[in-house]
FIVODO-399709 format. One line per 3 residues: number of its first residue (from 0); for each residue x, y, z of C-alpha. Coordinates in nm, 3 decimals. Example, Ala and Ser with C-alpha at 12.3 -4.5 7.8 and 13.67 -1.06 7.14 Angstrom:
0 = 1.230/-0.450/0.780; 1.367/-0.106/0.714
//
This chain:
0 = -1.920/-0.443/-2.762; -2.080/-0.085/-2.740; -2.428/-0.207/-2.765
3 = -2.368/-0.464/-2.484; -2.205/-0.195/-2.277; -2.498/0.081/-2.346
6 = -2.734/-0.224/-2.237; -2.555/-0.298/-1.938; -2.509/0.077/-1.843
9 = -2.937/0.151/-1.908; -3.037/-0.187/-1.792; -3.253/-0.190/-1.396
12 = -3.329/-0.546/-1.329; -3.016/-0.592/-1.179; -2.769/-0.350/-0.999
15 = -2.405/-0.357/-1.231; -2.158/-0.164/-1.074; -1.833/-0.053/-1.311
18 = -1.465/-0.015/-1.222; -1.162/0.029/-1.445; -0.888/-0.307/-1.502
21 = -0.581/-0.152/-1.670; -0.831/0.051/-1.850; -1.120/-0.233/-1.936
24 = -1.440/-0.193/-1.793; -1.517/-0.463/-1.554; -1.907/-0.462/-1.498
27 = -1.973/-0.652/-1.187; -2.327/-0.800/-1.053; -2.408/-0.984/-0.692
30 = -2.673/-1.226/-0.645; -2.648/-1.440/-0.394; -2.362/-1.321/-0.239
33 = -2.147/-1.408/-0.508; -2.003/-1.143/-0.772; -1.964/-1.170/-1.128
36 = -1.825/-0.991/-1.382; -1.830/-0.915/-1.737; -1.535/-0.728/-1.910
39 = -1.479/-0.666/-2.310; -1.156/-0.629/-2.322; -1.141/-0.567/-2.758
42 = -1.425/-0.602/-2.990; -1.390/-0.976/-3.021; -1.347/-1.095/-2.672
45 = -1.595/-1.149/-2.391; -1.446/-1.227/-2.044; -1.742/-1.422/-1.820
48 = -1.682/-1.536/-1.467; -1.660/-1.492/-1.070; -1.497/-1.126/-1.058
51 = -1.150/-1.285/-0.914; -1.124/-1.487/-1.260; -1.209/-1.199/-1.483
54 = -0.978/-0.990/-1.275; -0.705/-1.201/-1.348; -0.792/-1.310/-1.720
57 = -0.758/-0.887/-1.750; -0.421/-0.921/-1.582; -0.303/-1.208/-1.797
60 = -0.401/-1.001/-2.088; -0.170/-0.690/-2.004; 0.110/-0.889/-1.996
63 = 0.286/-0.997/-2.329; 0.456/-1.339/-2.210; 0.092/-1.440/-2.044
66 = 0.054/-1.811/-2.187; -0.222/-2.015/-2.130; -0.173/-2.285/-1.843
69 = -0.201/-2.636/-1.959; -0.577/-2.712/-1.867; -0.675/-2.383/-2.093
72 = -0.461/-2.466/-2.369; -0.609/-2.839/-2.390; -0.943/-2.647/-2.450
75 = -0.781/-2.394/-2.715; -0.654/-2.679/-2.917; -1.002/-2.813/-2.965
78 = -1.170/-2.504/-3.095; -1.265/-2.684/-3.442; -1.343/-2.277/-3.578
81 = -1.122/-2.068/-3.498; -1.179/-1.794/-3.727; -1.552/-1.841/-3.703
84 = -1.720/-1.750/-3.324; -1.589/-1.989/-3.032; -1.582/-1.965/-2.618
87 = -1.415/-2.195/-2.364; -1.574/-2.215/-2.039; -1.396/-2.407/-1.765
90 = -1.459/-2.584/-1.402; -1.854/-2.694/-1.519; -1.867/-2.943/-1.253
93 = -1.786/-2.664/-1.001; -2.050/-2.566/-0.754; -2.342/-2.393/-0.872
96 = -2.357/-2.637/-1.131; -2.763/-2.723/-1.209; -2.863/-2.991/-0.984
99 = -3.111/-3.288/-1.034; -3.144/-3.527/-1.263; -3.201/-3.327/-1.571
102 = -2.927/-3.398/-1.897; -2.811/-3.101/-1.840; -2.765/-3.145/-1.462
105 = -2.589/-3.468/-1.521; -2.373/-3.367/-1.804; -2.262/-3.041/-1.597
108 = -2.139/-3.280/-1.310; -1.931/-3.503/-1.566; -1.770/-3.205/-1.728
111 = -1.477/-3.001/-1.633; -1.487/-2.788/-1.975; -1.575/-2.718/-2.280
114 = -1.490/-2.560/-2.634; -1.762/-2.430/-2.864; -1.713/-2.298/-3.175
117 = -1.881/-2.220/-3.508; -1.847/-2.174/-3.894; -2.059/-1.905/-4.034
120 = -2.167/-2.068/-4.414; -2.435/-1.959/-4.712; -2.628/-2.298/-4.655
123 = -2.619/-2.232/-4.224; -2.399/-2.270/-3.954; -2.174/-2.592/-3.872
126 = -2.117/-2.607/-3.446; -1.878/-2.815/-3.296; -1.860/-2.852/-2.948
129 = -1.611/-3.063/-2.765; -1.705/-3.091/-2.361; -1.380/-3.228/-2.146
132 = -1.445/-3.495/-1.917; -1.320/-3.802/-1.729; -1.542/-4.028/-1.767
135 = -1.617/-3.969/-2.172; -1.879/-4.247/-2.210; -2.070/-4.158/-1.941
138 = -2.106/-3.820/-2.050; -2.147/-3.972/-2.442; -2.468/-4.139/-2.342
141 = -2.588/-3.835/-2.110; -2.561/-3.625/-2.403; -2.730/-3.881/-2.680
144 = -3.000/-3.909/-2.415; -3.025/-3.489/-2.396; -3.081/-3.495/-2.743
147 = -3.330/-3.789/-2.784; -3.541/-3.561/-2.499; -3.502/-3.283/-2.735
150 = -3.633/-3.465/-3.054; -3.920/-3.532/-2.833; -3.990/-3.202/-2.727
153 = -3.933/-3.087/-3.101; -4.181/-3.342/-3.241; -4.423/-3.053/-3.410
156 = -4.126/-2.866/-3.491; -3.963/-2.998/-3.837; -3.697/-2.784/-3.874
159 = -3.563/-2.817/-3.540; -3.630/-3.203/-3.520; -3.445/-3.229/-3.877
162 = -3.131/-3.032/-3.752; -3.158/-3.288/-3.391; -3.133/-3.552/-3.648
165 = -2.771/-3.442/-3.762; -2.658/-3.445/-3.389; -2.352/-3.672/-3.338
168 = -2.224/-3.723/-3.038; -1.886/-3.924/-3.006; -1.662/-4.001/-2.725
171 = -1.305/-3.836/-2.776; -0.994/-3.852/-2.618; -1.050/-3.656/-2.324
174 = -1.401/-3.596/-2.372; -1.678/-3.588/-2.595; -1.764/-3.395/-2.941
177 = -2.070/-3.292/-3.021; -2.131/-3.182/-3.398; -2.432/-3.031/-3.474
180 = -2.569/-2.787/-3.839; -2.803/-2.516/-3.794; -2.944/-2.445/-4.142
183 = -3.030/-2.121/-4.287; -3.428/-2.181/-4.279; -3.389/-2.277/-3.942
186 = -3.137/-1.970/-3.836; -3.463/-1.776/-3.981; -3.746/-1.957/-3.848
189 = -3.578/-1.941/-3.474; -3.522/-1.550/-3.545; -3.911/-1.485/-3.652
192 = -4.007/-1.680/-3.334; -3.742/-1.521/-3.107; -4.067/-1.380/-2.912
//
């Protein structure tokens, strides 16, 4: 959290603004018109979103009989990790959502949400993602063709292409799961490339 909050207090591409939510730091950014926010409220939690919805996740936080409402908790109960590294990110098919006809355009506009979350193992790192949507095998075959483009893209890449192969994608109640390993040599090999 510090080193994210030294970055975002140094950084000068973009003008963040700070202000104080029950005594979180709420750094706030426009483009567009439209202001976002960023707020750590403990050093395990990142709070992402239009400033109204941070401002109110913050407000939900200060009080001790906050519960999550329904459509949140449906999320919650799919985080396959939960004491590994997870998010849940909500209303994907809202506007602002990529456009075209790009996988990730069309998934977008199929889902409403998602829950990621990851296992942190000696061999690599096991990811399970599980993306809520109404129309599950639509978005099933949206997301097996996303990752056939991929494996495509990765063809002079072994290590990714290998871990691509592993993908399964499976329609769920609800929505789709998407299972995925990232292995140690490959963890590496993307951080000596990060350039």
């Amino acid at each position: 959290r510090e080193r994210i909050e030294r970055f975002l207090a140094t950084q000068t591409e973009r003008e963040v603004t700070t202000t104080d939510v029950d005594g979180v730091a709420l750094y706030l950014t426009t483009e567009e018109g439209r202001t976002s926010g960023v707020a750590f409220p403990n050093d395990r939690m990142v709070l992402a979103g239009d400033e109204a919805t941070v401002r109110q996740m913050l407000a939900r936080l200060g009080t001790s009989g906050a519960t999550p409402s329904a459509e949140l908790q449906a999320l919650l109960d799919r985080v396959a990790f939960p004491d590994g590294a997870w998010f849940v990110a909500r209303h994907l098919d809202a506007a602002g959502a990529p456009q075209g006809d790009h996988p990730a355009a069309l998934a977008a506009r199929l889902s409403q949400g998602v829950a990621v979350s990851m296992d942190f193992g000696r061999d690599g790192v096991p990811v399970r993602a599980f993306v809520q949507s109404t129309e599950p095998a639509d978005l099933a075959d949206v997301l097996r063709g996303g990752v056939s483009a991929a494996r495509v893209g990765a063809a002079d890449e072994p290590a990714f292409l290998s871990a691509l192969d592993g993908v399964e994608v499976d329609e769920a109640t609800g929505g789709v799961t998407v299972d995925a390993f990232l292995p140690t040599a490959l963890l590496a090999e993307m951080h000596a490339n990060r350039d």
